[in-house]
PASEBA-1860 file (N, C-alpha, C; in nm, 3 decimals):
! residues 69
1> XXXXXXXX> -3.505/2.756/-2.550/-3.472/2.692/-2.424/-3.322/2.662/-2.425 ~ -3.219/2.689/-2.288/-3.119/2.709/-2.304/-3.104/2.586/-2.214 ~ -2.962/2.499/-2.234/-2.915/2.417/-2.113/-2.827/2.438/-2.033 ~ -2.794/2.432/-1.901/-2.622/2.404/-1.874/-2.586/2.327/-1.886 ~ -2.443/2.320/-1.925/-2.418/2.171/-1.890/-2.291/2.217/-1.790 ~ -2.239/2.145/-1.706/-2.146/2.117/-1.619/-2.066/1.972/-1.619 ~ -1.907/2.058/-1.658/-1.843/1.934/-1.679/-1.714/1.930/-1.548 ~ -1.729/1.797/-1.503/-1.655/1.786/-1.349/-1.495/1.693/-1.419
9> XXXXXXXX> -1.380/1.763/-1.418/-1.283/1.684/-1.425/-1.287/1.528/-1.302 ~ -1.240/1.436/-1.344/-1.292/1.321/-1.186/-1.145/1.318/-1.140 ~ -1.024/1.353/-1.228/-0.904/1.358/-1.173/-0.869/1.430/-1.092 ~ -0.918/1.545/-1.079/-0.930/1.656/-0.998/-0.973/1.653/-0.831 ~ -1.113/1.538/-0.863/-1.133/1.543/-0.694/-1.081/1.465/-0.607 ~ -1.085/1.494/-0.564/-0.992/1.426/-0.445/-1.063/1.269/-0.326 ~ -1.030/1.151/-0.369/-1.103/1.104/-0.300/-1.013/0.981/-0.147 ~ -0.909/1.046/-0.188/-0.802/0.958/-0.075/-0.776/1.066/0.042
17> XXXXXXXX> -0.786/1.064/0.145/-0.764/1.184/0.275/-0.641/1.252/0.265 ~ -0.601/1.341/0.311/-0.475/1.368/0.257/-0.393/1.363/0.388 ~ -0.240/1.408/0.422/-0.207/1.330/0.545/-0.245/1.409/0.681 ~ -0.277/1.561/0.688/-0.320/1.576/0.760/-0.499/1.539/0.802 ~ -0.583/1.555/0.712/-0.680/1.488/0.734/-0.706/1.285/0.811 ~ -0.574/1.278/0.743/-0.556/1.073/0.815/-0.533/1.143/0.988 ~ -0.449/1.213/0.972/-0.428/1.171/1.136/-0.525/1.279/1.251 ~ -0.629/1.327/1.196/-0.692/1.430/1.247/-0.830/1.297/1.249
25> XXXXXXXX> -0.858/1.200/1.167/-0.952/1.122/1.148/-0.899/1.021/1.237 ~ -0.761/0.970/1.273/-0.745/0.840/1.326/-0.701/0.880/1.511 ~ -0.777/0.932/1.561/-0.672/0.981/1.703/-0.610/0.848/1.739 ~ -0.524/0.915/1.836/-0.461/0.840/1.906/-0.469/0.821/2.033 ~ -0.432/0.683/2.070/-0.477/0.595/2.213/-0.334/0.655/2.324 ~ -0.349/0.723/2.402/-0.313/0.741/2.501/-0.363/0.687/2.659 ~ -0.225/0.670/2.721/-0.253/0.581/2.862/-0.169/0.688/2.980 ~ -0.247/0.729/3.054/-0.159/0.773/3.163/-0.055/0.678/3.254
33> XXXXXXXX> 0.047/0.685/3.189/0.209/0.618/3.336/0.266/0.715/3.363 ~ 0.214/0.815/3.424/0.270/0.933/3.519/0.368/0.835/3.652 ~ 0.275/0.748/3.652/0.352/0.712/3.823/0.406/0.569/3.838 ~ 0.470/0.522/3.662/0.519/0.379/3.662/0.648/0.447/3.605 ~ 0.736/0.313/3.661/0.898/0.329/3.605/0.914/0.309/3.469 ~ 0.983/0.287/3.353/1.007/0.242/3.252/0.982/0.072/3.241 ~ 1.073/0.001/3.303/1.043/-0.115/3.347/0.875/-0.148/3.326 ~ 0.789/-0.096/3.378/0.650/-0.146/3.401/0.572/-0.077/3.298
41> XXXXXXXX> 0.651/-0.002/3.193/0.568/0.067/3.102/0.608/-0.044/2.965 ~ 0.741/-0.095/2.971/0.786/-0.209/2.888/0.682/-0.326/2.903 ~ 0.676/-0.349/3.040/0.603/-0.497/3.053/0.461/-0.453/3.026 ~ 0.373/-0.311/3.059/0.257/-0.309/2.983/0.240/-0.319/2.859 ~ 0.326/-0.278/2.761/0.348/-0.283/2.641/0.363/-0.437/2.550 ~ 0.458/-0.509/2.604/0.451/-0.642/2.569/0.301/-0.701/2.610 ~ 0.239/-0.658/2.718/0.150/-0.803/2.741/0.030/-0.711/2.715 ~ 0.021/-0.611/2.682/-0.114/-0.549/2.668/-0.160/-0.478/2.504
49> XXXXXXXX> 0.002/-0.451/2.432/-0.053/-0.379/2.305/-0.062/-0.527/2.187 ~ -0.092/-0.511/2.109/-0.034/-0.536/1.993/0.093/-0.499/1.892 ~ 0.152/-0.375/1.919/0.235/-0.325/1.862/0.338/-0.280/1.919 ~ 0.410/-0.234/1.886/0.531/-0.181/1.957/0.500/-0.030/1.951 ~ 0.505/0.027/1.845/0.486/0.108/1.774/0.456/0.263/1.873 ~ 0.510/0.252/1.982/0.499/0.324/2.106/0.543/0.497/2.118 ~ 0.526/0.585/2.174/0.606/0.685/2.214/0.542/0.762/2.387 ~ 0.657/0.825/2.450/0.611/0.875/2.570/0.590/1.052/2.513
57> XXXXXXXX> 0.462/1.079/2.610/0.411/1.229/2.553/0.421/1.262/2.689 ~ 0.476/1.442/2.695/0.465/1.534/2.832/0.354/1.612/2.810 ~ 0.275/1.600/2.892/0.148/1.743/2.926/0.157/1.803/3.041 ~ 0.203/1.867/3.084/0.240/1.909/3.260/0.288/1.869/3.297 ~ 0.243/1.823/3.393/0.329/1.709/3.494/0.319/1.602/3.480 ~ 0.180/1.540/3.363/0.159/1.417/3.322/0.228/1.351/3.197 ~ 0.285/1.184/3.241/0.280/1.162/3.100/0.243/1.091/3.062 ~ 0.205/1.041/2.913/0.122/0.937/2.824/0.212/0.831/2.774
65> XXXXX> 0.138/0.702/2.749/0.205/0.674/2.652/0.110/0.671/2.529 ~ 0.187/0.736/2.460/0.101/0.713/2.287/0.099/0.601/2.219 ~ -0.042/0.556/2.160/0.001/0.402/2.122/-0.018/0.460/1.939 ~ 0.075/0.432/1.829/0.057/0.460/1.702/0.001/0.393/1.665 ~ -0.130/0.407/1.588/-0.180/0.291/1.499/-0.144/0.286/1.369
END
């Protein structure tokens, strides 16, 4: 009677996401202000996010704001 045995290095696997996997797992919060000034995209930002942590995105004719988490 024969055995296998199988030996698994544990350094090897991988158990932290790597960075494309983080941001493919964490989407991101987008808001349509296609049709607000800067001005009113500031004051949504102060009284509505938590963060600053902001950027504006183009898709056509639309744009977002991206909120980073």
């Amino acid at each position: 009677m024969s055995q296998t045995v199988v030996r698994i290095d544990a350094r090897s696997q991988r158990t932290e996401p790597t960075d494309a996997a983080a941001t493919v797992a964490a989407p991101r919060r987008r808001v349509d202000v296609s049709s607000l000034h800067l001005d009113e995209i500031r004051a949504y930002v102060d009284a509505n996010l938590e963060t600053d942590r902001v950027s504006l995105e183009r898709r056509g004719a639309r744009t977002y704001l991206v909120v980073e988490e």
